[in-house]
C-alpha positions in Angstrom: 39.2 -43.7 -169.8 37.8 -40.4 -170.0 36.2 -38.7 -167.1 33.1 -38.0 -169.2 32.1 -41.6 -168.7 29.0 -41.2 -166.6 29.9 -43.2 -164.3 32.6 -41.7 -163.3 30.9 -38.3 -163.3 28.2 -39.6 -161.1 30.3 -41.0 -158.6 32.5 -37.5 -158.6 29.6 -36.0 -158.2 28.7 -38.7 -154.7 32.2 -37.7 -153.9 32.3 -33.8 -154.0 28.5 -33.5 -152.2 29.7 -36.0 -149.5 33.0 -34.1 -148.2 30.9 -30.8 -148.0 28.1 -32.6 -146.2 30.7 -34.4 -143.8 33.1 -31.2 -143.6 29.8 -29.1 -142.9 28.2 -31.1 -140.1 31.0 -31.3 -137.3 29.8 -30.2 -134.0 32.4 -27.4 -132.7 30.4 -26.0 -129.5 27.9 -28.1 -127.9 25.9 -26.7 -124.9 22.5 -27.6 -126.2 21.4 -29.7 -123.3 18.6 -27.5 -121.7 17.8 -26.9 -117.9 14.1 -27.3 -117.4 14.2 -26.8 -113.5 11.5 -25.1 -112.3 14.8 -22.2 -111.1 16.4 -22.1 -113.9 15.4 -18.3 -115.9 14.6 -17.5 -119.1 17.2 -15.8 -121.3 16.6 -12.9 -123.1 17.7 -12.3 -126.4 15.9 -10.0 -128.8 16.5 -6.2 -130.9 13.0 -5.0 -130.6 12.4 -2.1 -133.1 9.4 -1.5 -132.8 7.4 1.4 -130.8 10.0 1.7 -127.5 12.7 -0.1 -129.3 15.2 -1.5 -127.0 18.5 -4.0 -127.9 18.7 -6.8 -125.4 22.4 -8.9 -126.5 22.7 -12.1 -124.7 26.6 -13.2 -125.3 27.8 -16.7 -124.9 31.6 -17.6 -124.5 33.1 -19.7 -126.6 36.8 -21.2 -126.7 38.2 -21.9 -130.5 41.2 -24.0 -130.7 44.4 -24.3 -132.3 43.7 -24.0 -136.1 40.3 -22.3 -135.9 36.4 -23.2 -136.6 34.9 -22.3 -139.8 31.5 -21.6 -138.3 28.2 -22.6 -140.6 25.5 -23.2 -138.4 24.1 -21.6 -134.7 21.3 -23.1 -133.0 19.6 -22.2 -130.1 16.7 -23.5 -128.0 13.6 -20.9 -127.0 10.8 -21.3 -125.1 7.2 -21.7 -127.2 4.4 -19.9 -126.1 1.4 -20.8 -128.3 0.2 -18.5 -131.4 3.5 -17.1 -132.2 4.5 -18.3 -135.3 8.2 -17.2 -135.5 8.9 -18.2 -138.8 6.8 -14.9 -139.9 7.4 -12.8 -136.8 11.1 -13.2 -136.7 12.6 -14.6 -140.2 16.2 -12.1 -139.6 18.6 -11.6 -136.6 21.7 -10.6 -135.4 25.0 -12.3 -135.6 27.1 -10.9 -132.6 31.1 -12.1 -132.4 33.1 -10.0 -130.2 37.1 -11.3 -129.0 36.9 -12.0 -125.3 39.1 -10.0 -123.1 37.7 -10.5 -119.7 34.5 -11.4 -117.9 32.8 -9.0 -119.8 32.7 -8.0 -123.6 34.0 -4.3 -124.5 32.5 -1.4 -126.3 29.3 -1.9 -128.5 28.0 -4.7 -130.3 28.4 -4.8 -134.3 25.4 -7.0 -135.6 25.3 -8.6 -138.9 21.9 -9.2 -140.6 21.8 -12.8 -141.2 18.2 -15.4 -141.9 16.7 -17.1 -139.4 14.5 -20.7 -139.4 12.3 -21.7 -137.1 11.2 -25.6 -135.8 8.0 -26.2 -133.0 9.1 -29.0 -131.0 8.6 -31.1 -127.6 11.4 -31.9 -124.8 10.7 -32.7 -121.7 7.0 -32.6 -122.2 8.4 -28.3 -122.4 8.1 -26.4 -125.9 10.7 -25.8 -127.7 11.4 -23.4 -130.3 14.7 -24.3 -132.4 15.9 -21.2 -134.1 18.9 -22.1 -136.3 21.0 -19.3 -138.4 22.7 -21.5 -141.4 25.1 -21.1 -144.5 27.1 -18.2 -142.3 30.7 -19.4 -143.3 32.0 -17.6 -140.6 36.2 -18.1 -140.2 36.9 -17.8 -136.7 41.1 -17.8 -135.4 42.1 -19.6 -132.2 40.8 -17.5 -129.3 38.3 -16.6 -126.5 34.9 -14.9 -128.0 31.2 -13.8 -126.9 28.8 -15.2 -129.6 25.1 -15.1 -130.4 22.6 -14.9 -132.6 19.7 -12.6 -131.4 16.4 -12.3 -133.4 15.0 -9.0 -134.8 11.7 -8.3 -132.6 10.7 -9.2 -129.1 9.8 -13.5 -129.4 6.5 -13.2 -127.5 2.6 -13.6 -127.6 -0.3 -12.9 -125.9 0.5 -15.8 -123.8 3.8 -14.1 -122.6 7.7 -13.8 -123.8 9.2 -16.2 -125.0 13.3 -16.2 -124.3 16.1 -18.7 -124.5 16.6 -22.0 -122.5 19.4 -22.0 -120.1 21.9 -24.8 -120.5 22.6 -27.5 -118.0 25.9 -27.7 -118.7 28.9 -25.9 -117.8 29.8 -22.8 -119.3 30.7 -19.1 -118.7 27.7 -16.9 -117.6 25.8 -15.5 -120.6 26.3 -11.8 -120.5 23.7 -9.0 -121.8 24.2 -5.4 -123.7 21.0 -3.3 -122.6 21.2 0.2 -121.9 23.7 0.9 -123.5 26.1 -0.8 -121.2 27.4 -4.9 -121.0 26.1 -6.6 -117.4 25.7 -10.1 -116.0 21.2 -10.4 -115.7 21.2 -13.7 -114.9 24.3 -15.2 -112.7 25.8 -18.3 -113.0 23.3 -19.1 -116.1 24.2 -20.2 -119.7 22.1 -20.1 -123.3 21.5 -23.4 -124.6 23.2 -23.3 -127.7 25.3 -25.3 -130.2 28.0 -24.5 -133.2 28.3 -26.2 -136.4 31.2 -26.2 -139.0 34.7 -27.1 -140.1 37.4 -27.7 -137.2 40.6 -26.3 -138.3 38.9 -26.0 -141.9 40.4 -29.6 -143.1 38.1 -31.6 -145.1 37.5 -34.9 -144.0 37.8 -37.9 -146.9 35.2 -40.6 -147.1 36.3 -43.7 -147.7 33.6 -45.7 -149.2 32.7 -43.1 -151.9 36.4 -42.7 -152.8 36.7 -46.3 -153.2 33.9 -46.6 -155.5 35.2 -43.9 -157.8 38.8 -45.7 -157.6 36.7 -48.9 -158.5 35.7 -47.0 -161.8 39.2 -47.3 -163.4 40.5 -51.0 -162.7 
C-alpha cells in the first residue's frame, strides 16, 4: 500500500507532531516554586539602556547530566506592579550561559539577543509576571553552569520595580554581574526559574499514535 494513502499520511503526520511535542516538553530544571515570605527579596534582573544605562546579570546554577539537555524553553517568575505591560516594554532579552568553575562565574557575560513573552497571573493572592524565552534549541554538554535570561530595560512602573521571585527551593545562590564585577546581592537566595527541553536529546516514542499508524497496514 502506498504511503500516499491519506490515511496513512494523516496519521504520519499525528506521529511526527507528537514526538516533537513530547521530546520538547520535558522538564530538565525545575526551581519554579516561589517564596512569597514577607523576607524573602526581590531579584534583580535587567540591561537597562536607557539614559544611565547599567547591566544588572542575575545567574542561576544549573547541574546538566550525563548525555546533556537540549534546552528549548526558560521561564521565570517576576513580580507585577500594575500598568506595566511587559509584553511592549520588554519583548527581547538576554540569554546568559557561562561553565561554572567556582562559587562565582569568571570574566564578562556574553549575551545573546533572544524574544521574550509575557503572561499576568495570580499565586498566592501575589502577581505574577511569567516571562518565558522559547524555540532557543540550545545544546548544553554535561556540566556545572550559571544561566539566565535577563530582559532588555528596567521591569518597573510608576508603582515601583518589578524583579524576580526567589525560589523556595534549594539551589545555589543566584549570583549578579553589576559594575563591572560578579558578587553575591542577595545571600542564600535563588530565582524562581524552570528549564524545558530534550534530556540527553533522545526522542521519546508514543505508543498509541504508533500503533494506529501500524494499524494502517494489516
Amino acid at each position: 500500500m502506498s504511503l500516499r494513502h491519506p490515511r496513512i499520511m494523516a496519521a504520519l503526520a499525528l506521529l511526527i507532531l507528537s514526538l516533537a511535542t513530547a521530546g520538547n516538553a520535558a522538564v530538565l530544571w525545575d526551581q519554579s516554586t516561589i517564596d512569597f515570605s514577607s523576607s524573602a527579596p526581590g531579584i534583580l534582573n535587567y540591561n537597562f539602556t536607557g539614559f544611565g544605562g547599567y547591566q544588572l546579570f542575575g545567574v542561576n546554577d544549573v547541574t546538566v547530566p550525563a548525555g546533556g539537555w537540549t534546552i528549548n524553553t526558560i521561564t521565570s517568575y517576576w513580580s507585577d506592579w500594575q500598568g506595566v505591560d511587559m509584553n511592549v516594554k520588554s519583548p527581547t532579552g538576554n540569554l546568559i550561559i557561562i561553565p561554572k568553575t567556582g562559587t562565582l562565574p569568571v570574566g564578562t557575560p556574553t549575551t545573546t539577543a533572544v524574544p521574550l513573552t509575557w503572561v499576568d497571573t495570580v499565586q498566592s493572592g501575589q502577581g505574577v509576571y511569567v516571562m518565558t524565552c522559547a524555540g532557543l534549541n540550545v545544546n548544553l554538554a554535561a556540566g556545572d553552569y550559571w544561566i539566565t535570561v535577563a530582559p532588555n530595560g528596567r521591569v518597573d512602573s510608576f508603582f515601583g520595580n518589578n524583579s524576580m521571585w526567589p525560589s523556595a527551593m534549594v539551589g545555589a545562590p543566584t549570583q549578579h554581574w553589576y559594575g563591572g564585577a560578579w558578587q553575591n546581592l542577595y545571600g542564600n537566595y535563588d530565582s524562581a526559574f524552570k528549564i524545558e527541553g530534550i534530556d540527553g536529546g533522545a526522542t521519546p516514542t508514543h505508543n498509541g499514535t504508533w500503533g494506529q499508524l501500524k494499524a494502517l497496514y494489516r
